[in-house]
C-alpha positions as CSV (number, residue, x, y, z in Angstrom):
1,X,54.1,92.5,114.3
2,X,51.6,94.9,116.2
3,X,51.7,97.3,118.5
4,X,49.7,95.4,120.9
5,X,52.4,92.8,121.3
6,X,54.1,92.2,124.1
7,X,57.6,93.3,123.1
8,X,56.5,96.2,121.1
9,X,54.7,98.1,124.0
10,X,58.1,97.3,125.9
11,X,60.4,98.8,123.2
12,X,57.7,102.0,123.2
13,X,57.5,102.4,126.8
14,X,61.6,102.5,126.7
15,X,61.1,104.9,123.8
16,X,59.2,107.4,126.8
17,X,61.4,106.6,129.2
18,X,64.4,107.9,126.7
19,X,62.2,111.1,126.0
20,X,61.0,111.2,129.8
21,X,65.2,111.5,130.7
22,X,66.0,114.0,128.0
23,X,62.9,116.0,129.1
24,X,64.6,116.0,132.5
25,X,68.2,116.9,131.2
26,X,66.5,120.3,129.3
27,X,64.4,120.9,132.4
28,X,67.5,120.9,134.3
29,X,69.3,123.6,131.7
30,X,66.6,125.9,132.2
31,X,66.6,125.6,135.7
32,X,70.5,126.4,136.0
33,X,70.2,129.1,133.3
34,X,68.1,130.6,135.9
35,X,69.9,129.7,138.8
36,X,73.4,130.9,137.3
37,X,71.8,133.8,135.2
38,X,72.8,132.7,131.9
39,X,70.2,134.3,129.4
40,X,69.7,132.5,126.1
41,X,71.5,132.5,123.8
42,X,74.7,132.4,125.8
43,X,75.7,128.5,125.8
44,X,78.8,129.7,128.5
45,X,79.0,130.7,131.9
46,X,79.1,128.7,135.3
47,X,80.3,125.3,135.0
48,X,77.5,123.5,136.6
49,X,75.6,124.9,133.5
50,X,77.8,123.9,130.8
51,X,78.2,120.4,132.2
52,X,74.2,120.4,132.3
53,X,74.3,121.4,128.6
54,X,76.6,119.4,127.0
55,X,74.9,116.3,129.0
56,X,71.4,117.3,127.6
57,X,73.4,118.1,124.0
58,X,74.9,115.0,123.8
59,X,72.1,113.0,125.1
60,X,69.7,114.4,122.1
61,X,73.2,113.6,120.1
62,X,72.8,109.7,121.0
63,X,68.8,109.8,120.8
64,X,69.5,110.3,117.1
65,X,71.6,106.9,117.1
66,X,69.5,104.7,119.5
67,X,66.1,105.1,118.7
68,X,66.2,104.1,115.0
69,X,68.1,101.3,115.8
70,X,66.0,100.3,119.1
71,X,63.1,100.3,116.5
72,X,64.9,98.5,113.3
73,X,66.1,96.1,116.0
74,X,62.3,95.5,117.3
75,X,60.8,94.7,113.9
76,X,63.5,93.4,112.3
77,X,64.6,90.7,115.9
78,X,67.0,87.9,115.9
79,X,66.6,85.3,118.0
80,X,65.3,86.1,121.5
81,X,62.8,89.2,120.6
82,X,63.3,90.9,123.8
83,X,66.8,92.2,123.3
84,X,66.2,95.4,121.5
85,X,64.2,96.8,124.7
86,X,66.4,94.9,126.8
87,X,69.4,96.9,125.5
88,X,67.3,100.4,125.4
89,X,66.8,100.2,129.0
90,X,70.2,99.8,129.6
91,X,71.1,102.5,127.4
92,X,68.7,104.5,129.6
93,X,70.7,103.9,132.5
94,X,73.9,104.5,130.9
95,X,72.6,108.1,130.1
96,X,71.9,108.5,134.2
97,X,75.2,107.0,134.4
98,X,76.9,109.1,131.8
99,X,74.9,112.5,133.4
100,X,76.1,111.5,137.1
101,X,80.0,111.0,136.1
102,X,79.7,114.3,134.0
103,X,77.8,116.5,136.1
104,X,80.6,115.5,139.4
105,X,83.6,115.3,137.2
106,X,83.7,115.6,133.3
107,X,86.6,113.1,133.3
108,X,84.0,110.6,134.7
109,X,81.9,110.8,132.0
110,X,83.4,108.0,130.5
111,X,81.9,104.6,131.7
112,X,78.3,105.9,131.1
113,X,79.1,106.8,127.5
114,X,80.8,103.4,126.9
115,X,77.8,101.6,128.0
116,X,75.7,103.8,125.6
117,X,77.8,103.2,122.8
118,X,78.2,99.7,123.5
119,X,74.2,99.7,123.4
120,X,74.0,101.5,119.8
121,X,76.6,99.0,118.7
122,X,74.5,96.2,119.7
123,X,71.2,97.6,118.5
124,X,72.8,98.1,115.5
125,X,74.3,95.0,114.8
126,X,71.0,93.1,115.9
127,X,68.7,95.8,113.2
128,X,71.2,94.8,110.8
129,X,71.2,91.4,110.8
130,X,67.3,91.0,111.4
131,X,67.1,93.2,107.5
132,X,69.8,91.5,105.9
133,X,68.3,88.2,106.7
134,X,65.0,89.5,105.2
135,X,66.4,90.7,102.3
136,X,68.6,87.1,101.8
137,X,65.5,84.9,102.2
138,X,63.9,83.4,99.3
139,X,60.5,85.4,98.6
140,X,58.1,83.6,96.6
């Protein structure tokens, strides 16, 4: 597989559009450190800022999760070879999903990081199957 493959270039453009939204969540932080005058270090203060903190926190949290898997799930594909990006842009969404709910109402938080979750799951189970098959096939 190269990187001037089709799918590849889509499971690296998802790749920037993750890093293009978490960009966005610690641009937001900064801007409502300033607006709320909450000097760093201080991770407390107004709760507009703490629900913009924990959102960019826990995004960088799941990044951790999905991109290894996004990209064991790309080289590694079963079946229909478009899933892994597939699934990444949905866990994009879930993010803006997850960042909406939590930023009006913690409590709402909660479909957006199902859908993410669901997404790591997937991309999981698709990298893991792609290796163990490659690992069970007769090598010559």
């Amino acid at each position: 597989m190269i990187a001037s493959e089709p799918v590849v270039l889509w499971t690296a453009t998802v790749t920037l559009l993750i890093g293009l939204f978490y960009f966005y969540t610690a641009f937001r932080v900064g801007n409502l450190r300033g607006k709320h005058g909450i000097r760093a270090p201080a991770t407390t203060g107004h709760p507009e800022f703490e629900r913009a903190y924990r959102v960019q926190l826990n995004t960088l949290e799941q990044m951790g999760i999905v991109l290894p898997f996004i990209w064991l799930a790309t080289l590694y594909p079963i079946g229909w070879a478009w899933l892994a990006p597939l699934v990444g842009l949905i866990w994009v969404i879930s993010r803006v999903i997850y960042r909406a709910g939590y930023m009006a109402d913690p409590d709402k938080r909660l479909t957006g990081a199902m859908i993410g979750g669901v997404c790591n799951l997937a991309l999981f189970i698709v990298a893991a199957i792609g290796i163990a098959r490659i690992w069970l096939a007769p090598h010559a």
